[in-house]
KESE-910739 format. One record per residue (C-alpha): residue in one letter; x, z, y. Coordinates in pm, whole numbers. Example, Ala and Ser with C-alpha at 12.3 -4.5 7.8 and 13.67 -1.06 7.14 Angstrom:
+---------+--------+--------+--------+
: residuo :      X :      Z :      Y :
+---------+--------+--------+--------+
:       A :   1230 :    780 :   -450 :
:       S :   1367 :    714 :   -106 :
+---------+--------+--------+--------+
This chain:
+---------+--------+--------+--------+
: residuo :      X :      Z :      Y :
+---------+--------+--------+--------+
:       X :      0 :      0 :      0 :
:       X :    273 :     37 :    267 :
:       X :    421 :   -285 :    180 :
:       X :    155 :   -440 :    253 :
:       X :     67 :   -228 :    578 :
:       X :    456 :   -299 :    681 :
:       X :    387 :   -676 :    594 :
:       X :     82 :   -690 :    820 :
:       X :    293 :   -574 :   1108 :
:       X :    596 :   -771 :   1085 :
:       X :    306 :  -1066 :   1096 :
:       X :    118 :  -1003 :   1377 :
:       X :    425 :   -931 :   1559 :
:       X :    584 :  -1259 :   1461 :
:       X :    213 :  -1408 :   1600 :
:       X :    188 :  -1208 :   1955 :
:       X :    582 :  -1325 :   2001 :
:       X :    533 :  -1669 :   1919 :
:       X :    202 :  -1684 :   2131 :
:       X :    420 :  -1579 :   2441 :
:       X :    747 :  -1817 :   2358 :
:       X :    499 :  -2066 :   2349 :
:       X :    228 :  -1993 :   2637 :
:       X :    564 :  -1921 :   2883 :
:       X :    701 :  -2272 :   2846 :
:       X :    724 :  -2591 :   3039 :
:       X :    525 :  -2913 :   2842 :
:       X :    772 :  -3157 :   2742 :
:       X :    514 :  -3429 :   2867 :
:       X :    511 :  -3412 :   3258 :
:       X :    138 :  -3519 :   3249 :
:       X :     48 :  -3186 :   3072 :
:       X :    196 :  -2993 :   3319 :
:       X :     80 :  -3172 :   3608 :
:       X :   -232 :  -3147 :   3445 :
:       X :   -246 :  -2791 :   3381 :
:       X :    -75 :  -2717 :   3740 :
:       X :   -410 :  -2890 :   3862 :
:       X :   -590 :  -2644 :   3648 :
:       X :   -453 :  -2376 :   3782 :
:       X :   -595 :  -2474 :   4123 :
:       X :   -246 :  -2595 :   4219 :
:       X :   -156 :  -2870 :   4461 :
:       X :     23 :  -3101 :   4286 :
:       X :    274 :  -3409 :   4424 :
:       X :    379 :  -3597 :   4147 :
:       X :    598 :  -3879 :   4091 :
:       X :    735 :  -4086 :   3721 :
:       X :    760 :  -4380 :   3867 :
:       X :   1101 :  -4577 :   3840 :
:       X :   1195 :  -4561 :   4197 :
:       X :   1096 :  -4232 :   4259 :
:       X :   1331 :  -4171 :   3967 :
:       X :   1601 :  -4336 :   4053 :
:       X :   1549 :  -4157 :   4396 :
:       X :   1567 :  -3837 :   4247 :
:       X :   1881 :  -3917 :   4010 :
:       X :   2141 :  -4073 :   4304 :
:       X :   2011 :  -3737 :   4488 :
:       X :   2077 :  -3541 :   4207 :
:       X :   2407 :  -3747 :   4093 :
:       X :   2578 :  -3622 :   4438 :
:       X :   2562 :  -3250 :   4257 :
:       X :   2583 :  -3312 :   3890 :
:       X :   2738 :  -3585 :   3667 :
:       X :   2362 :  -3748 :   3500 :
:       X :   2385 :  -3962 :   3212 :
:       X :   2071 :  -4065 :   3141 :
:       X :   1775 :  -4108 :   3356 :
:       X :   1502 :  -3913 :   3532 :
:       X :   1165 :  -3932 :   3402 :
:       X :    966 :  -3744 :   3613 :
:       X :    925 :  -3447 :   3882 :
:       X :    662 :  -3229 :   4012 :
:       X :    617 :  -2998 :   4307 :
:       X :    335 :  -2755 :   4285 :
:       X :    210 :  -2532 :   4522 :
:       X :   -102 :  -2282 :   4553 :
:       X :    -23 :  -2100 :   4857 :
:       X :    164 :  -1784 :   4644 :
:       X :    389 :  -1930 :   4412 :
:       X :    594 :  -2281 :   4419 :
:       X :    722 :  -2508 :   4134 :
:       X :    948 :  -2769 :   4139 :
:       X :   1035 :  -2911 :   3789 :
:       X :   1287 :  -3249 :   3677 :
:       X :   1210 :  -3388 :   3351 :
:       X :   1518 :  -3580 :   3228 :
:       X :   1581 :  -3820 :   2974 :
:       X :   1881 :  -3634 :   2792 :
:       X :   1854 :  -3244 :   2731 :
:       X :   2226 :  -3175 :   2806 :
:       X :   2161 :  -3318 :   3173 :
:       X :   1922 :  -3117 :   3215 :
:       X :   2122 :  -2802 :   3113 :
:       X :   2393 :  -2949 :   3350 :
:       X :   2179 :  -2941 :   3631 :
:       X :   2041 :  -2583 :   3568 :
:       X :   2376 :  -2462 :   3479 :
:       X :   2425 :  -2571 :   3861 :
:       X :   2129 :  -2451 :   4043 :
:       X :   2208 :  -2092 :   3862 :
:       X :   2585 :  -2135 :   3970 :
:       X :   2476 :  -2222 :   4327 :
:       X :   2162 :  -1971 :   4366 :
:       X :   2246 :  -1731 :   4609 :
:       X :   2213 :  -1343 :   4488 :
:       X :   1887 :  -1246 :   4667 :
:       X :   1748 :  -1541 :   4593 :
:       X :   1451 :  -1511 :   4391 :
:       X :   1404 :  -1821 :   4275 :
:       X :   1304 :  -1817 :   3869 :
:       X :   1513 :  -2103 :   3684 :
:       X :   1454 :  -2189 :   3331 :
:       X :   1569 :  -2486 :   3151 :
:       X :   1295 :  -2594 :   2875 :
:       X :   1427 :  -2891 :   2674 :
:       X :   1465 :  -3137 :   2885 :
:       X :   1277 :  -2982 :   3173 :
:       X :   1413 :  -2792 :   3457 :
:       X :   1199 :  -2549 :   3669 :
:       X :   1312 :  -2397 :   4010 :
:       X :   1021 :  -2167 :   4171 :
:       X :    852 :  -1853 :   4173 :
:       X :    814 :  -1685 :   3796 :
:       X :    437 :  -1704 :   3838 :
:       X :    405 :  -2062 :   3929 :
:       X :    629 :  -2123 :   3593 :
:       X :    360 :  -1903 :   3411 :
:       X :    110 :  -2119 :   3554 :
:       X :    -69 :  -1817 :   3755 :
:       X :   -360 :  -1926 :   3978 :
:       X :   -328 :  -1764 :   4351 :
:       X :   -543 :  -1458 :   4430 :
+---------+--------+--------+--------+
């Protein structure tokens, strides 16, 4: 009987930790996010097109060496929090480019940065949780 009672446990924790790795991370597909942004009563500018990501990698290239290309990036805002979030083509440029906003980020700066796959996020910790404004 306490096998089982110790087996129960171990699962729902392995459940209510996987629920928040998963709820606390950016969609790999920039429409999703822009989509649940919008959602969250954010106001969204948005912008995949190849110009606006070739814009955004020559900017980008003057601070970090990019390999690949940009595919997308989103700035959200709902008043309270702020998101700004670069979906590249190759994961290691985007872990370049975070690795360089955290290097650069002054210390009372509290700007939330999280690199998830090939997304990068630069904002407030609530817009990255997708929390609507009060």
């Amino acid at each position: 009987m306490k096998k089982n009672l110790t087996l129960v446990a171990i699962v729902a924790l392995l459940v209510v930790v996987s629920a928040l790795v998963f709820a606390a991370c950016m969609p790999s597909d920039p429409i999703k996010a822009k989509d649940k942004y919008n959602d969250a009563g954010y106001t969204v500018i948005f912008d995949d097109t190849a110009v606006g990501n070739a814009a955004v990698k020559l900017t980008l290239s003057a601070l970090v060496t990019i390999e690949g290309k940009v595919e997308a990036k989103l700035v959200a805002t709902n008043g309270d929090n702020t998101a700004t979030v670069i979906w590249f083509e190759k994961s290691s440029d985007a872990k370049t480019y975070a690795k360089y906003l955290k290097e650069h980020k002054s210390e009372d700066s509290t700007t939330y940065i999280k690199q998830d796959g090939k997304a990068v996020f630069a904002g407030s910790k609530d817009a990255y949780n997708f929390k609507k404004a009060a």
